[in-house]
Every structure is written in C-alpha cells, then in structure tokens.
N, C-alpha and C positions, 0 to 999 in steps of 0.2 A: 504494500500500500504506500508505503514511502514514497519508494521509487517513481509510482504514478504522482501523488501531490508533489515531489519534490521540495522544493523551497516555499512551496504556498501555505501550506498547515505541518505541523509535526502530528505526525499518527502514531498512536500510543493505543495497543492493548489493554481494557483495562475492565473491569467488572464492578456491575454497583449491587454490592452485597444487603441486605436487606437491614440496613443498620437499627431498627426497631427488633429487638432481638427479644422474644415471644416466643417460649417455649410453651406458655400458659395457651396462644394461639392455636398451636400446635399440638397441641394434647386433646385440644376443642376441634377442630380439622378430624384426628383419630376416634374418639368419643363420644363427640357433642356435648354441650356445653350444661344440656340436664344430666347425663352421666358423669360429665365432668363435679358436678356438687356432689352427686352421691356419692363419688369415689371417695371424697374428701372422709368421709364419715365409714363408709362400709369396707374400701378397699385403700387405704390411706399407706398401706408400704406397695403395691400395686402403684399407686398415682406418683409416687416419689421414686421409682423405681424407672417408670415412662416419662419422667421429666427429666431423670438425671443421662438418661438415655437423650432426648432430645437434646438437651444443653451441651451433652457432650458429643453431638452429631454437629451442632452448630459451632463448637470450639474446632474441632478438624477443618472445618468450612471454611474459618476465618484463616486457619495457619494453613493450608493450598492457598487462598488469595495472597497470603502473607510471600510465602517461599516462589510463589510464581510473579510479586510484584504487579499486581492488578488491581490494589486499592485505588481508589483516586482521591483526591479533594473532594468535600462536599460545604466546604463555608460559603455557598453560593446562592443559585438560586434553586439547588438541590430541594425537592421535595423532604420533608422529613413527617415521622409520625406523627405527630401530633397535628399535622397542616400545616404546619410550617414551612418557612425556608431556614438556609441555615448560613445567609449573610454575617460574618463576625471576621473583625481583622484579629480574634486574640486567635487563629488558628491561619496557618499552622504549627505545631506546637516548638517550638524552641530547638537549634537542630536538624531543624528540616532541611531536607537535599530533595530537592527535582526529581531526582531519579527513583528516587524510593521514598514513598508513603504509607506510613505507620499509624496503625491503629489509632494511638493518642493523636495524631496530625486531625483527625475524622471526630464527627460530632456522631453520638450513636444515644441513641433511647430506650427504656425499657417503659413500660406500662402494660395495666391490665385493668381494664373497665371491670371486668368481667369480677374483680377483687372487690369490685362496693361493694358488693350484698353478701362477702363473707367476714368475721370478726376481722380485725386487726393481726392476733394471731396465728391464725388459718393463712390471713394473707401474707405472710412472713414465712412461715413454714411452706406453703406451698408455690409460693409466685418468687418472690423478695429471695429465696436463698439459692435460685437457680440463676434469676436476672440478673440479680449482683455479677454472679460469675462473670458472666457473658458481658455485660456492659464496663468491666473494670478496666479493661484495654483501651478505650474510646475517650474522648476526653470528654468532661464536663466543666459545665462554668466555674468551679472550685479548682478545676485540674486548670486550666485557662488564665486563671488568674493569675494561683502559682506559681504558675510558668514550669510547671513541672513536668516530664514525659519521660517513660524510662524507654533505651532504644531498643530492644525488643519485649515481644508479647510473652506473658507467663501463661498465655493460652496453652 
C-alpha cells in the first residue's frame, strides 16, 4: 500500500481494538442478561469462572495487538463508550514514539449499566474485579495527569 500512496499518506496497519473492555457484555452475549442475574445467586463460581475466562480471552487480544504493533491513537475524534470522543492533549502518554503505541498512550473504558440493579457488592465481585484487570493498561485521567505510563503491558 505504501508503494501505491507513496509520498501522499503514510499507511500504517493498524486495529481499533474495542477499548470498552466488557467482559460483563460478554457473558450477557453467552447467557442473557436474565441468566446472567440468576447466575449471580445460583451459579456464582460458574459466573466467575466464564468471566475470568473472558477477561483472560481479552488480555491475549490486547498482547497480539500489542506484539504485532496495531494499537493506534484514539485522543481524537475516536468514538469511545460512553459516546464520546476522546479529544485530550494529556495523551499520548509521556515517552511516546510514533512507531509504537502503548496501551497507556490509549484512553480505554470499562462500565456496566447492567451493574444498577445489582448491590454495590455483587457489583464489585462480579463486574469491578475483572474490568479493573482489563482497563489497568489504558490510561485514565488520574494516569494523565501523573504523567505516569509504564512501557510495557502487565497484561
């Protein structure tokens, strides 16, 4: 593709991974979202079991984009979860190189609507300790601020 654009555009490989990282999605996608409650109560090492599974389908996911250099920027006019865009000059993160873009460089999300209507602690135990995982590599406006980024993923 170069070759063709030549000098006109620089062409870059690259993949836009689904930075809303929703294993809770995902479990809803396999289940449905009324088995998904009931698991919580009847099948609750079943439902921790298919979550830690998805999270850790989504961590290999991230380290292929990672090892193959296909993240790109998303401080843009990149769509994000919540509806957003994700216009910010505090990104890229500190260290940044062109050529290679790093998890922390990227603005990533977790939520779960679906977490109202369960206690506080159900939401933590079943949402909160898989998203963390997944969202820890990404930066947030805490990570932004600090200017923190560590250069590779503990993914």
């Amino acid at each position: 593709m170069q070759d063709l654009f030549g000098d006109i555009v620089r062409v870059r490989a690259k993949a836009r991974f689904p930075l809303s990282l929703l294993a809770c999605w995902q479990y809803i996608d396999i289940r449905g979202l009324d088995n998904m409650f009931l698991d919580m109560v009847d099948a609750p090492e079943y439902m921790h079991e298919l979550l830690a599974f998805l999270a850790a389908g989504q961590r290999g996911i991230l380290r292929q984009l990672i090892a193959a250099n296909l993240l790109s920027l998303n401080n843009d006019s990149t769509y994000h979860s919540s509806g957003g865009v994700g216009y910010s000059d505090e990104l890229p993160a500190p260290g940044f190189r062109e050529d290679v873009v790093r998890p922390c460089d990227l603005w990533g999300s977790a939520q779960s609507q679906e977490g109202a209507l369960i206690s506080p602690a159900m939401h933590r135990d079943f949402f909160m300790r898989y998203e963390a995982q997944l969202i820890e590599p990404f930066a947030s406006r805490a990570m932004a601020a600090a200017k923190t980024c560590r250069a590779s993923s503990t993914m």
